[in-house]
C-alpha positions, -999 to +999 in steps of 0.1 A: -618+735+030-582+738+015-563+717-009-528+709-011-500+689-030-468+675-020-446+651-034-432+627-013-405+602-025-408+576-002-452+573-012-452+545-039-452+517-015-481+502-002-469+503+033-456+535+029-490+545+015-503+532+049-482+544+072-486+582+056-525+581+056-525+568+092-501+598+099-522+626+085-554+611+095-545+613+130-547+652+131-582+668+136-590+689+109-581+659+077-610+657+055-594+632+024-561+621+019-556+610-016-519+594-028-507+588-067-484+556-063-470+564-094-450+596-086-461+597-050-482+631-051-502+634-023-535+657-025-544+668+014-580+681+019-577+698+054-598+722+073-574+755+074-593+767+105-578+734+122-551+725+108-521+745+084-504+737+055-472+742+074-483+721+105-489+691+080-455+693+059-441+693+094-457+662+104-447+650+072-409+659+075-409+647+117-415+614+099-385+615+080-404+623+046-388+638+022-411+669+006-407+687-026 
């Protein structure tokens, strides 16, 4: 299992929060998604044999969320 941190802007909403997790959940290969509301860090637990960083921050970005 691999780990990973982005920050996304538009993550310290509630239904932002929602609409994220039900993103990222949707992918085979998700094991936690876990998102700070404060600064709206999210910490990805993914399978790497599944899924790849890059194919997540993609999804993330064909959503119109901004990454950093």
């Amino acid at each position: 299992m691999t780990e990973v941190t982005f920050f996304v802007k538009e993550a310290t909403t509630e239904p932002e929060i929602q609409q994220i997790e039900q993103l990222l959940n949707e992918y085979d290969g998700m094991e936690r998604v876990l998102i700070d509301t404060d600064d709206g860090e999210l910490k990805i637990e993914f399978d790497e044999n599944i899924i790849t960083e890059e194919q997540i921050a993609t999804a993330l970005i064909e959503q119109n969320y901004l990454i950093h």
